[in-house]
Structure formats: C-alpha cells, structure tokens
N, C-alpha and C positions, 0 to 999 in steps of 0.2 A: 504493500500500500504506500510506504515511503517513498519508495524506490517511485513510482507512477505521480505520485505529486511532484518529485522534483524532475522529472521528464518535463513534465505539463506546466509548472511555472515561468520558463524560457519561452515558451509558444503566448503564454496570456500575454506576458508583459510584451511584448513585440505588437501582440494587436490593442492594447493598451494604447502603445506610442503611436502607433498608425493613425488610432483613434484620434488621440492628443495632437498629432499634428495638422490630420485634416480641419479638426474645429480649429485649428490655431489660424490655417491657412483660410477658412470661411471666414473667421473673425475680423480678418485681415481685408478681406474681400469689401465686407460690409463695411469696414470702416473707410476703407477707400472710395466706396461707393456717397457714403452719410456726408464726408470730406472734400470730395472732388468740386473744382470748381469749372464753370462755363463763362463764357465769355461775357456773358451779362453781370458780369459779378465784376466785370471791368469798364464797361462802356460806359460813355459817357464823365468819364473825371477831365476835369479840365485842359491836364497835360499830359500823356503819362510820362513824359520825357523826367519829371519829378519824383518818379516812383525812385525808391531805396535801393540801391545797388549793394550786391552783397557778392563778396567773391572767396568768404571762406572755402576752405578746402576741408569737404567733409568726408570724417571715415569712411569706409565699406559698412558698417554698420549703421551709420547715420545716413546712408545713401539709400540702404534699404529701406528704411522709417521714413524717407524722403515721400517716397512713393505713395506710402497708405496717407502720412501726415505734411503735405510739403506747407503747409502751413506754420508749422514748428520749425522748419527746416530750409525753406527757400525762400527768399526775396521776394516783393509780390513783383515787381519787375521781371523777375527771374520764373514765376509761375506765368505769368501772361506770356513770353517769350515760348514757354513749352507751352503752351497752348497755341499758341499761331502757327509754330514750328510743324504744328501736326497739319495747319491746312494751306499755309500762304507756301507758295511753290520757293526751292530752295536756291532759285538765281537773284532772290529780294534779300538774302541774308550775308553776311559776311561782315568784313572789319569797316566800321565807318556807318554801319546800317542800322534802323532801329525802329522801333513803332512809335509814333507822334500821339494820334488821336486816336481814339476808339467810339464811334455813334451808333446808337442802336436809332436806326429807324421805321417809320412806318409806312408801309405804300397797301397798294390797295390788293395787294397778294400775300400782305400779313408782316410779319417784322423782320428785319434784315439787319448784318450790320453795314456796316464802313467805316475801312480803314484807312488813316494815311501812315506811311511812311514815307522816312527819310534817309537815303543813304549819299553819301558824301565820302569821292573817292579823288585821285588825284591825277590830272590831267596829263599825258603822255608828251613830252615833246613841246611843254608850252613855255613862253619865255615872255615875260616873266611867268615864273613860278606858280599856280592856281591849281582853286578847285575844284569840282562837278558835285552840285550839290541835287541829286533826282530826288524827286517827289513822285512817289505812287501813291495811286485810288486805286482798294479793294473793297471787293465787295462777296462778301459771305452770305449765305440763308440762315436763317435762326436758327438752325442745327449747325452751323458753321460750318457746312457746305461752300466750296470756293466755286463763284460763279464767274470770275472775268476782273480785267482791272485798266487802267489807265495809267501811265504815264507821262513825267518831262521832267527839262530838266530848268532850273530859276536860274538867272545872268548867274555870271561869275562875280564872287565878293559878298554873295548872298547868304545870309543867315534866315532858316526859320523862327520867325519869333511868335505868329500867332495862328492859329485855323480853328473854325466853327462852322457846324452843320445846321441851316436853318430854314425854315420856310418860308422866304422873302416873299412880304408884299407885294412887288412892283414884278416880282416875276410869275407868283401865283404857284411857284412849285422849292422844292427844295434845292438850295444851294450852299455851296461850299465857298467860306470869304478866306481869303489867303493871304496873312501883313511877313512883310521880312524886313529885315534888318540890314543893311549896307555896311560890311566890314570894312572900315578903311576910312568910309566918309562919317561913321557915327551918328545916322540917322535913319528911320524908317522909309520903305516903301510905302506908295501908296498901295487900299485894298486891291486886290485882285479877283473877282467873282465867276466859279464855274457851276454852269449848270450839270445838276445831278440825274441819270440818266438809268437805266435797266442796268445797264453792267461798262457804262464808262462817266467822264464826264469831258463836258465842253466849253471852252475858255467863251465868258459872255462878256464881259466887260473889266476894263483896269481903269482905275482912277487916278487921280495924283492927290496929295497930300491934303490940296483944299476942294476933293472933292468932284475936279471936272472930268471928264473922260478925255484918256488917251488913246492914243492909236496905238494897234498892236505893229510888230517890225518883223516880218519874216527874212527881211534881207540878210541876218546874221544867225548861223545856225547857234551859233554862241550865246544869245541872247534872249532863247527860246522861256518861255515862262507858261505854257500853254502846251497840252497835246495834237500833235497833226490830225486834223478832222479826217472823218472816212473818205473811202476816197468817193466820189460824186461826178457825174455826170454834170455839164451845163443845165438840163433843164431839170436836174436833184436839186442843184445849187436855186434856180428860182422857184422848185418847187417847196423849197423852206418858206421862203419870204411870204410864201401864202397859208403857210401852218397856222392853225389856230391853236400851236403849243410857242406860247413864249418863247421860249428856252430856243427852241428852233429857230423862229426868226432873227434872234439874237445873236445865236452863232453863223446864221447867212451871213448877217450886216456884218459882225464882227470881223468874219475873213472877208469880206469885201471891201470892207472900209479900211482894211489892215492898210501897210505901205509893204509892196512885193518889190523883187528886183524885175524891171520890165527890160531890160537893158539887153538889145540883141546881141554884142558882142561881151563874151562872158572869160574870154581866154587870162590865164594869170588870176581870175578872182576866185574866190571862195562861194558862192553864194549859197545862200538858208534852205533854197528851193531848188528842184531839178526845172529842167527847162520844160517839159512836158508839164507842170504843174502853174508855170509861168504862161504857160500858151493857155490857159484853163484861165483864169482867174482874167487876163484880157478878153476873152472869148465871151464872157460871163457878163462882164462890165458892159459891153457892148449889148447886149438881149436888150431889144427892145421891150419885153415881158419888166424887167429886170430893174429897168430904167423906168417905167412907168408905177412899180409897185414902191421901189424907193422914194420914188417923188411922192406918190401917197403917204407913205408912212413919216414920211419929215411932219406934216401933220398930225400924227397920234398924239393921243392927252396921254400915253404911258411917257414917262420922262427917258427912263433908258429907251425904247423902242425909238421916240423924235429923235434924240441925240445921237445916236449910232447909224441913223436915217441920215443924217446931215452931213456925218464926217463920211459915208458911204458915198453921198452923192458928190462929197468931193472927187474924190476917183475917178468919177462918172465919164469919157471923153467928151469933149465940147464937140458941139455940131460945127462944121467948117462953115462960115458964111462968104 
C-alpha cells in the first residue's frame, strides 16, 4: 500500500502544476484583457508630443509583466506607440518620427480616428545644411483598422507647433488647421486649412499672420506645404467648381489660383511640377466652363469660396483685344 502511494504522489503533483499553471496562464489572460488599452483611451489630448518618455531598460521579468500590466511598466507615450505600431504601416516609423495628434471623429458611417504625424529627416546633398520635416494624415476605423492616409512635406526651417481637428463653419464639414513655427526667423506661420476627406485630405486654404489668404507656390518642390491632388482630368478639374461639397470647390480654386511654373523652357531648372501637369492647369484656366463658374463665385456670401474666386481669377488669361 506504501509502496502505491509513493508511485502515485509524482503523477498528482505534476497534474497539480499543470493545473496551477494553466489558471496562472488564464489569470494572466484576463488581466491583460481587464488592462489592455484602445486607442480611444488616447484620442483627442491636446498634444501627444507631451506624453512622458521613459526609456528605462527593463528586466526579462519586468518585460513579461509589461504585457499583462504595461501600465505599471510602460510610458503612456510608449503604450500609444505599440499600439499604432500594430496598425500604421512601418515606412511612417523610424528615427526622427512620431505621432503629433490623435482625433477620434464622427462621420456619418460611425466613428473613426485620425492621425497626424510627424517625421523629420535630413536632406541629402543640401547646402546649406537642412531639414525635411513630412507631415502624414491617417486614418483608422474605430477598430483601428488602417484605411489610407495623406501626405507632404512643410518648407524647410519649419517647426510643428500646432494642429486641431474641427468642424469649420465657413466650410460646413471637418477640417484640419495646421500653425508652424519658423526656425531661424523666430516666429509663427500663418494657419494652414485642409479639408478632411474619406481617406485623405486636401490643402483649402493658407493664411498669413493677419488673416488674408495666400496663394499657394507649386513652383518649388521645396516649399511644398500641401499634398499633390488626385490626378484629374480638365473637365474633373471644373467639374469641382460645380460640387455642392465645399471642400471640393475649395480645392479646385485652391490649385487654380495657386502660382504654377508656366514657363516653356525649363532646361537647368528644378521645377515643383512635371511639365504634363503644367500643360493641365493652362489647359484648365483656359475652359470656358471654368472661367464663367469662377466669375460667379467671386460673388459668393461664403468669405473663403469669394476670396479664392478672386485670386483664381487672377490667373485667368486676359482676352487679347
């Protein structure tokens, strides 16, 4: 009888431990589950560029606790970071890069976020010495599903200092206001407004300091502050100007009214624009369709729609008399 219980004690205690580790391992499960955070547990703070950086170097054992408890254990910088990590595609990460904003929004297929970031690398070959500071627009589903994103990149010497996701008045839909910072000259840009769009966005208008609208400069790839619009057909192009979406007509005039390089001979220059995009935006200006809906809209009671109407119709060629 002795001899059979001490056989039989080596086999309990084994299923003992089996026991003891899989509860240990469910335990474990659940608390990661109870703990785990989502995105919306980040959206919307002011900056996140102000979250706490933490770069201790934790044990193997505190690596593993990371996981069930990274709240005990990671930076919230450092938890937001692996969370994106799992959805924002991984040519937006490396040294210099980082996430800015985080918006949860609402559109009429239920809530979403967007994100910007910002990454800031250094220019190859440039003299003087500079840097290439990109700006990306992502956009996630509320499962944080990655659905598409936008890019560009701001002048050179440029600092991000502000961005905010709102539902502007004057445009009747959501838009993203963009202020940066001028390294070197110690003062702000003026706002920069891009309309927000299903899975991009599109440069509507830039201001200056007190307010007036500028023109946007495609003649400098350098100087880019805005994503390259799709590409469009002449009568896409006036078939904007006739949208009864804001945001669309906004971005017509904007690139229309912009200053292109029209200049036939291009030999020894740089230019912003391929020459097939140059024959495009002449080609455009010309439509009579084009020229007649612009002339209309210099009339609109919206204040952006008149004002980017005006400096559009500058562009416009004069009729030879």
């Amino acid at each position: 009888m002795g001899s059979l219980l001490r056989r039989n004690v080596p086999a309990r205690f084994f299923r003992y431990l089996a026991v003891a580790v899989f509860l240990a391992i469910a335990a474990g499960i659940v608390a990661h589950w109870m703990n785990r955070e989502t995105l919306a547990d980040f959206a919307d703070e002011p900056d996140l560029r102000h979250f706490e950086k933490k770069h201790r170097q934790l044990s193997p054992l505190e690596k593993t606790l990371s996981y069930f408890f990274p709240s005990q254990y990671l930076s919230r910088r450092e938890r937001l970071v692996a969370l994106l990590q799992q959805t924002v595609p991984s040519e937006f990460w490396g040294p210099g890069s980082g996430a800015g904003y985080l918006w949860r929004q609402e559109t009429n297929a239920g809530s979403r976020f967007v994100l910007l970031m910002a990454k800031r690398t250094k220019v190859l070959n440039a003299d003087p010495p500079e840097d290439d500071l990109t700006v990306s627009i992502h956009f996630l589903d509320s499962n944080a599903k990655y659905q598409g994103n936008s890019q560009f990149s701001l002048c050179a010497h440029e600092i991000l200092s502000e961005a905010t996701l709102v539902d502007h008045p004057i445009v009747g839909a959501p838009v993203i206001r963009i202020r940066t910072f001028i390294n070197g000259i110690g003062r702000e840009s003026g706002p920069r407004f891009y309309g927000v769009f299903r899975d991009r966005v599109a440069l509507l208008r830039i201001e200056s300091l007190n307010g007036r609208l500028d023109s946007y400069d495609y003649r400098d790839s350098k100087h880019s502050v805005g994503p390259a619009p799709p590409t469009r057909t002449e009568m896409e192009w006036e078939a904007l100007l006739n949208s009864v979406d804001l945001r669309e007509v906004l971005e017509g005039l904007t690139w229309i009214g912009a200053m292109h390089d029209l200049r036939a001979d291009l030999d020894g220059i740089d230019p912003g624009e391929l020459p097939a995009d140059m024959r495009l935006i002449a080609a455009v200006r010309r439509r009579p369709g084009v020229q007649r809906k612009i002339a209309e809209l210099t009339e609109s009671n919206n204040q952006w729609i008149r004002e980017a109407a005006l400096l559009a119709q500058f562009w416009i060629p004069k009729k030879s008399t």
